[in-house]
C-alpha positions, 0 to 999 in steps of 0.5 A: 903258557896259558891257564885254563878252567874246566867247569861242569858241563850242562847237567840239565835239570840235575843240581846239587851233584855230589863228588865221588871221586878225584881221578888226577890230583895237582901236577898230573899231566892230563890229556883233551878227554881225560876223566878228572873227577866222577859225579854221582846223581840219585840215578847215574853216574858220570865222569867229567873229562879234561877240555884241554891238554896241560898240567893240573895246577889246582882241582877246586873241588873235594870227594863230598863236594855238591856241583852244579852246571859250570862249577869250576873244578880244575884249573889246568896250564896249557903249555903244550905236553911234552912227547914223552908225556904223551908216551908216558901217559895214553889217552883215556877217552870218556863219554863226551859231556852230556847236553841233558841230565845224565843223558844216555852219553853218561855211564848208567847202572841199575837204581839197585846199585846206584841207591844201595849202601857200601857191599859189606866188607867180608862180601868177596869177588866171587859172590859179586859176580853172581850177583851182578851181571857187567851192566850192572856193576857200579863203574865209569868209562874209564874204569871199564876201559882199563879193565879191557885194556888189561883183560879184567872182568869186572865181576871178578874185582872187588869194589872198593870207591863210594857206594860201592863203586869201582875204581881204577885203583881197583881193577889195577890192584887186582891185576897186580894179586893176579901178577903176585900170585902167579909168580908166587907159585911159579912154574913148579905147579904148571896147573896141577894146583899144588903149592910149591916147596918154599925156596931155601938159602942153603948157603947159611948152614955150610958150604955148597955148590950148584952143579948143573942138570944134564940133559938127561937129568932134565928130561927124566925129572919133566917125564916123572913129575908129568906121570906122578902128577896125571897118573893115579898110582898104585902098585902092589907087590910080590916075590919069585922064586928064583932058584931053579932060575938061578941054578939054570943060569949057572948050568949054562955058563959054558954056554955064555962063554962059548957063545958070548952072551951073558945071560942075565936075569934081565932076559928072563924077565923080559920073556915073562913080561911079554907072556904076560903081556900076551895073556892080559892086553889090558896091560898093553894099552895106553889112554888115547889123547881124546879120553875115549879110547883105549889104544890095543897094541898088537905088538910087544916093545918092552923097555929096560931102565938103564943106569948110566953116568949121564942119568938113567936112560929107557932103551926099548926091545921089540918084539919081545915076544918073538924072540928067545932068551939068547936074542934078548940076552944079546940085545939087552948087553947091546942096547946098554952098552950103547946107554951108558956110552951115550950112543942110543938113538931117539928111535931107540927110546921110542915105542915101549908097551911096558918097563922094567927098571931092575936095582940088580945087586944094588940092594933093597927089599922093594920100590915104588917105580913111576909109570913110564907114560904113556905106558900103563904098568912098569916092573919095579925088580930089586935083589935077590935074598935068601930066605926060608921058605916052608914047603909043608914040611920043612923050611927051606933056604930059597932064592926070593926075588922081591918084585913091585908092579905099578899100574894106572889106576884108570885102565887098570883095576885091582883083579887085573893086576892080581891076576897078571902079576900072579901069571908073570911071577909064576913064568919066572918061578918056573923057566919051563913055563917060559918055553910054553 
């Protein structure tokens, strides 16, 4: 073992050199070139790195001290550091010791922020970074060094040493709110920029249990939230009159038993919506991925909320256009069946120009359904009431069927949507319409 001093190397003419900084303190394990102590001269600033490699017995200095060539500023112990020091501790190269006063080998900034007083307390990051540029922030070889080992920009950290100058414990305390902040917020946000719902111990008010998502439970909540928050909704609403529908329905009842298909309400709506969808295109498009396109299906795929024990699951019909009530009554049984069975294919799910989601005898007078994206609109359909209805001359008990029609706001506009849910409620009203 040895004991070795560092001393001030040759400053030139520059005497009287204040000590601004201490980057070690007694017991830190430092490294050939390590920055020990940072100088300050009425032009420039500097660091002054370790010749040798040990342990720091002593620093000989303090922040406020005056030095000059071969002040002696540390004395370090020289046995050899250990592996696991070297590992612990990376080397942090500074500029080599100048042979002329503050010569070109020394960190430079600009005589404004070398001279000017501490920046004032409520100064922030951000008007920083207007005001200087990287050249021009007040920081040494070190500093800067970290903050590209880390990523940091230094115009985005706030400066905290002696006439404003920036420290390690800088750069690392900003990465450190950076870390903080992002976990704060979590993956609840992913971008949109909204807070999270605080985390809540529902354990002290009573019992619980945690019951794990299913796949479809996860897939339904990442597809609604991804379409709430990127889709601006709107939806408006109306009623049907159902009640030549429904007598129709029942007319035909022998038909369904002979035949073996149930011919649900669910059909009818299918074949108005794609009517609709014929008549006004607007509402069978979908953005293109590059912001400048609408994408014009030709085709009419139309899906149908399924409510199954796995979750709620999206088969699609196509061609809806193409086919009658009796084709669609079948494959609507069919492909629900295969829902709530849990044999549905992804082809299955695949496709859809727009969907209905229908409450059936669940109950409610109305919902605000979430647009099933990438399409543009979605039916929102709950039950069947009785209600008086004045014809102009009487008050009459008719079957309303209450609908609510959700739409993108970005491709489609307020007419549009009055005009298309006035044509599908009229199809529905009047099934003859449905033939036409």
């Amino acid at each position: 073992m040895a004991k070795e001093s560092v001393v001030i190397p040759d400053l030139g003419n520059a005497d009287d050199v204040d000590v601004i900084e201490l980057s070690v303190k007694p017991g830190d394990v430092v490294v050939v070139d390590q920055s020990l102590i940072v100088l300050e001269s009425a032009k420039a600033t500097m660091e002054v790195p370790s010749s040798v490699a040990g342990t720091v017995l002593a620093l000989t200095v303090k922040v406020g001290d005056k030095v000059r060539s071969g002040t002696v500023i540390a004395e370090i112990e020289t046995a050899a550091v250990s592996a696991a020091a070297e590992k612990n501790l990376p080397p942090q190269k500074a500029e080599p010791a100048p042979v002329a006063a503050l010569s070109p080998k020394i960190e430079k900034v600009t005589a404004t922020a070398a001279n000017n007083a501490s920046p004032p307390a409520n100064e922030t990051a951000q008007s920083l970074s207007v005001a200087k540029t990287d050249a021009e922030i007040y920081a040494g070889p070190a500093v800067r060094q970290l903050a590209r080992e880390l990523g940091v920009e230094l115009r985005d950290v706030q400066a905290s040493g002696p006439r404003g100058r920036m420290t390690q414990d800088d750069v690392r305390r900003y990465v450190k709110h950076l870390v903080g902040k992002m976990a704060t917020v979590g993956s609840a946000v992913q971008g949109s920029g909204i807070p999270p719902i605080p985390a809540v111990d529902f354990s002290k008010f009573g019992s619980i249990e945690l019951l794990p998502m299913t796949r479809i439970d996860k897939i339904t909540r990442d597809n609604m939230h991804r379409s709430w928050v990127n889709l601006p909704h709107v939806t408006q609403w109306d009623e049907a009159d159902v009640t030549d529908l429904e007598e129709f329905r029942a007319d035909m009842k022998a038909d369904m038993e002979k035949r073996k298909i149930k011919l649900t309400p669910m059909a009818f709506l299918l074949k108005a919506a794609a009517n609709a969808l014929r008549e006004y295109p607007k509402f069978n498009r979908s953005l293109h991925e590059d912001g400048e396109h609408f994408v014009q299906k030709s085709y009419v795929h139309i899906g149908i909320a399924v409510d199954t024990p796995m979750g709620l699951m999206v088969p699609v019909i196509r061609d809806v256009d193409k086919k009658g009530l009796w084709d669609l009554g079948a494959e609507v049984a069919q492909l629900s069946d295969k829902a709530r069975n849990g044999k549905l294919m992804p082809a299955d799910m695949q496709g859809g120009c727009f969907t209905i989601s229908s409450l059936g005898t669940i109950g409610g007078n109305g919902f605000t359904p979430i647009i099933n994206a990438p399409e543009v609109a979605i039916l929102g359909v709950s039950k069947t009431q009785v209600k008086p209805v004045w014809n102009g001359k009487d008050f009459l008990p008719r079957k309303m069927l209450p609908l609510t029609l959700s739409y993108d706001h970005r491709v489609i506009n307020g007419a549009d949507a009055g005009r298309f849910f006035t044509f599908l409620v009229e199809e529905i009203s009047d099934i003859r319409r449905l033939v036409l």
